[in-house]
N, C-alpha and C positions, 0 to 999 in steps of 0.2 A: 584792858591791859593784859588778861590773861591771854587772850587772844592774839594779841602781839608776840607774847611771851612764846604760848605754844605755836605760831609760826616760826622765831627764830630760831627752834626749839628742832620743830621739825626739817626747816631748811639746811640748819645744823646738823644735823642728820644725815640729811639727804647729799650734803654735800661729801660730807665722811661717808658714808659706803662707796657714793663715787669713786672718790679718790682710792679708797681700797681697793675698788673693781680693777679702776687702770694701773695698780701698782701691780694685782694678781695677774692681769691679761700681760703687762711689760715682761713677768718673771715669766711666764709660760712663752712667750715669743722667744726670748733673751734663750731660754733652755731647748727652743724644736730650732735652734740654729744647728745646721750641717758643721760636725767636725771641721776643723780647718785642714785643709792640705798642706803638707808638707814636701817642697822636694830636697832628693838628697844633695842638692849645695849647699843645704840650711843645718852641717854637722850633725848627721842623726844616729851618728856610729860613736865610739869611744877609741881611741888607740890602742890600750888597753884589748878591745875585743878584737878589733883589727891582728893582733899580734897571734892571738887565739886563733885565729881562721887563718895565716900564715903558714902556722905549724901544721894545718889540717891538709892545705894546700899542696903543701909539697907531699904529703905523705899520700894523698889521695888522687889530685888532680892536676898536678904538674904535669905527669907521663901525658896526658892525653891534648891538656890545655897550653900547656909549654909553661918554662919556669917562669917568664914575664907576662903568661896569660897572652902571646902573642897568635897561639891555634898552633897544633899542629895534627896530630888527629880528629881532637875535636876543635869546636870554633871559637875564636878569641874572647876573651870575655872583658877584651877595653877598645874604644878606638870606635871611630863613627859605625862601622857595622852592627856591632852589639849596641850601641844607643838607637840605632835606629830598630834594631829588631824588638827594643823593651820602650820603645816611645810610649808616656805620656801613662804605662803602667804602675799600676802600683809596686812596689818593693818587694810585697807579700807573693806576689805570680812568681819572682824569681826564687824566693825562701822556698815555696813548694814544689819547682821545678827539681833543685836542690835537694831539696828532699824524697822527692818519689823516682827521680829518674836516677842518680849521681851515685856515688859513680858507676860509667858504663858498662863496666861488668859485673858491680853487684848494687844495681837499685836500691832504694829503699833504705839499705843500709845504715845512714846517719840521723842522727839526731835531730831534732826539730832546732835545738841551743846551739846545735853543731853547724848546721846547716844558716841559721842566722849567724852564727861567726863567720860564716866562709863570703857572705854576704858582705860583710863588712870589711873583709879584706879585698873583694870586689873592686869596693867603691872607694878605698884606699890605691888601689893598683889604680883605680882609673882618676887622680886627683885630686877627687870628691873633698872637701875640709871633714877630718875631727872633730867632734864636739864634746860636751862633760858625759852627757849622760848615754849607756849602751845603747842598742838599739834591741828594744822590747817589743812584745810579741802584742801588747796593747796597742802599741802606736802605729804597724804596720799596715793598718788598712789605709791611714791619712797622711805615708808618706809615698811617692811616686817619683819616677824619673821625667824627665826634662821632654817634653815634644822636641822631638827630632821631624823636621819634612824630609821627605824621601819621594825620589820618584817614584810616581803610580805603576805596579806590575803590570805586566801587560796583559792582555784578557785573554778566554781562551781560543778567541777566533783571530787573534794577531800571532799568539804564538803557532798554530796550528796554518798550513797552507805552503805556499811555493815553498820556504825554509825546510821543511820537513825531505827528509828524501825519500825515495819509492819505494813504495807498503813491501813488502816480504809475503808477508801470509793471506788469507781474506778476511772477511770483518769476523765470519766463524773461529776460525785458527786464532785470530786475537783475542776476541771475546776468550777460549778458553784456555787460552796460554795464560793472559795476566786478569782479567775480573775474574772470571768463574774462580779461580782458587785461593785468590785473595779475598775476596768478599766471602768465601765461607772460613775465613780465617777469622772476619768481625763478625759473623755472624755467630760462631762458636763461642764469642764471648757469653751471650745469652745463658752457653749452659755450662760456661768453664770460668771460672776468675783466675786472671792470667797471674795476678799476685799469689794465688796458693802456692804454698810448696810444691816440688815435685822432683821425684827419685829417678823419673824414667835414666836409662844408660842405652846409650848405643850398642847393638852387637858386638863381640871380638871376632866372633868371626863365623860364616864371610862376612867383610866389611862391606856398611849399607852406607851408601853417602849420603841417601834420603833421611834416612835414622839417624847420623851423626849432624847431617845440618842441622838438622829440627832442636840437637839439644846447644847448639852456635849463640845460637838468641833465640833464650827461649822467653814463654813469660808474654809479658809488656810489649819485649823488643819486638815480637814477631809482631802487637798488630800495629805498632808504630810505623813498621815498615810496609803492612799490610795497606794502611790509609793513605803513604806517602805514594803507594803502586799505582792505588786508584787514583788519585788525586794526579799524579804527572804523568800516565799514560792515560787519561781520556781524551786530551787532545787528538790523541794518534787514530782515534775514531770519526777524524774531522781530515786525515792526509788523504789529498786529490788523487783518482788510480785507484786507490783501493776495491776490492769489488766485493760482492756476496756472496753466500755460498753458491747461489742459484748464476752466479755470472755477469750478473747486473751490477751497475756501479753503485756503491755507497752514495749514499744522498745529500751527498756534503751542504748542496746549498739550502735544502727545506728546510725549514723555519724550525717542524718540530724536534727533526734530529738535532740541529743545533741546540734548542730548549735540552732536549736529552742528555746533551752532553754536558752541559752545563750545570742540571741537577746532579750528575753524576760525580763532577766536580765537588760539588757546595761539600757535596754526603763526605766526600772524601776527606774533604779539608775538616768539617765538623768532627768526624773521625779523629784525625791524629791531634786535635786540642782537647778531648776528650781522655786520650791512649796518654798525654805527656800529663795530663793533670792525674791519671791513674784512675779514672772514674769510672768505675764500673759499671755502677748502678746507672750510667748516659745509657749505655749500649742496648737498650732493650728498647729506646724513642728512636736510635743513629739504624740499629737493624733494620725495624718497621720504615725508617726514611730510606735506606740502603735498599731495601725489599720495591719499596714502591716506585723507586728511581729504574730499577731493575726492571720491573713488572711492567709501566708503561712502554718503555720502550718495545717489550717485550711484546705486547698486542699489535704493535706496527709491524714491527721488521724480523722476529723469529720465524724459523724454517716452517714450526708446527702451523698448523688454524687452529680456526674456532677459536677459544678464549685463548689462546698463548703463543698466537701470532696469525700474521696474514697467509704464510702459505707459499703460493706460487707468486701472487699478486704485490709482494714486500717487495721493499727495498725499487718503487718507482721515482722517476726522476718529479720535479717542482711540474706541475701545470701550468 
């Protein structure tokens, strides 16, 4: 009978730690679940805060946004365009957008609190529902806006070709009209942080035009613009006619200048999501990418030889 006893004894037991095991394994499952998403139809704002980013609205980004957020210098911030340019993001990309770029002539400027209130009169202007509780800076990573489809852009071998009209300069002359001095705009990031301060003042006189752009958009602005250079005139390294320094046609249809132009693109675009998020610390992996997009090409089709270009021999047509 003992024997019985300590079987039922033990099985008792054995059945109870079980059961503990799958109550601990359910509570550790139940807890490594992923936050829930949130999107902003599901009230993630307050009226209340809404009214708050109103009053900020007009005083800061009406001039540029229009009173009804319709665009006018800058771009709308209601209406299928703006949902399709923030598809399927979270809420928090536009808070920081907000915050590090806004407004455009003094970045940086607002508030983290501030900058969530303007958010939430956003999604007010664009007839997003109210809800009870504000919109916190806890909750932002788990709420997003709506997927929006949108036509696919076109690529850069559709935009580039008959559309385009006949080259101006040669592939030299462009190269150092718009890369050569924009790329050492992002390259400068490396040893300048475009957010520091800075005193510089243009001459009085004589007046430098060079010296008074420079201080136009200074900062941030310059390499936002700097990336958006690269970024939409690498096509233009792809227009038929164009020729080399040496007299020879650009190689529009070879495989690798295509590739070329293409990596030059990516750097670009990766560039200006970088410049709007205010990242500094990117720009030293975007340089080294910028550098190498640079450099290969650079061993093909540059005037010099030996390591930093072919010479006389660049710039031949497809075999």
């Amino acid at each position: 009978m003992r024997l019985t006893s300590l079987s039922r004894l033990g099985f008792r037991s054995t059945r109870g730690a079980a059961f503990c095991a799958y109550s601990l394994l359910g509570a550790l499952l139940l807890t490594a679940q992923p936050p829930q998403v949130r999107s902003i139809t599901e009230g993630v704002y307050s009226v209340g805060q809404a009214a708050r980013g109103q009053q900020l609205y007009k005083a800061q980004c009406a001039a540029c946004h229009g009173n009804a957020m319709e665009g006018t210098s800058g771009p709308p911030l209601v209406g299928d365009n703006f949902l399709s340019n923030w598809s399927a993001q979270p809420l928090a990309n536009l808070i920081d957008k907000i915050q590090k770029t806004m407004p455009f002539n003094l970045p940086g400027s607002l508030s983290r609190s501030q900058s969530t209130d303007l958010a939430a009169y956003v999604l007010q202007a664009g007839k997003f529902p109210a809800g009870q509780a504000e919109l916190s800076e806890a909750a932002l990573a788990q709420i997003v806006f709506p997927t929006v489809r949108n036509s696919a852009a076109p690529s850069v071998a559709s935009v580039a070709g008959p559309s385009l009209p006949p080259p101006e300069g040669n592939l030299a002359e462009l190269m150092r009209a718009i890369a050569f001095p924009n790329a050492n705009i992002i390259f400068n990031v490396q040893l300048k942080d475009p957010g520091a301060p800075t005193k510089k003042q243009p001459a009085a006189a004589p007046f430098d035009y060079v010296e008074w752009g420079s201080t136009v958009y200074p900062g941030w602005l310059a390499i936002d613009q700097a990336a958006v250079a690269i970024t939409e005139t690498a096509p233009l390294l792809l227009t038929p006619g164009r020729r080399c320094q040496n007299g020879r046609p650009v190689p529009v249809d070879r495989a690798d200048w295509k590739q070329y132009v293409k990596d030059l693109v990516e750097v670009g675009k990766l560039a200006r999501r970088a410049s709007q998020a205010r990242n500094f610390e990117a720009f030293i992996d975007i340089s080294d990418k910028l550098n190498d997009a640079c450099a290969n090409c650079h061993k093909v089709y540059r005037d010099k030889g030996g390591t930093e270009g072919s010479g006389a021999t660049r710039c031949q047509p497809s075999p």
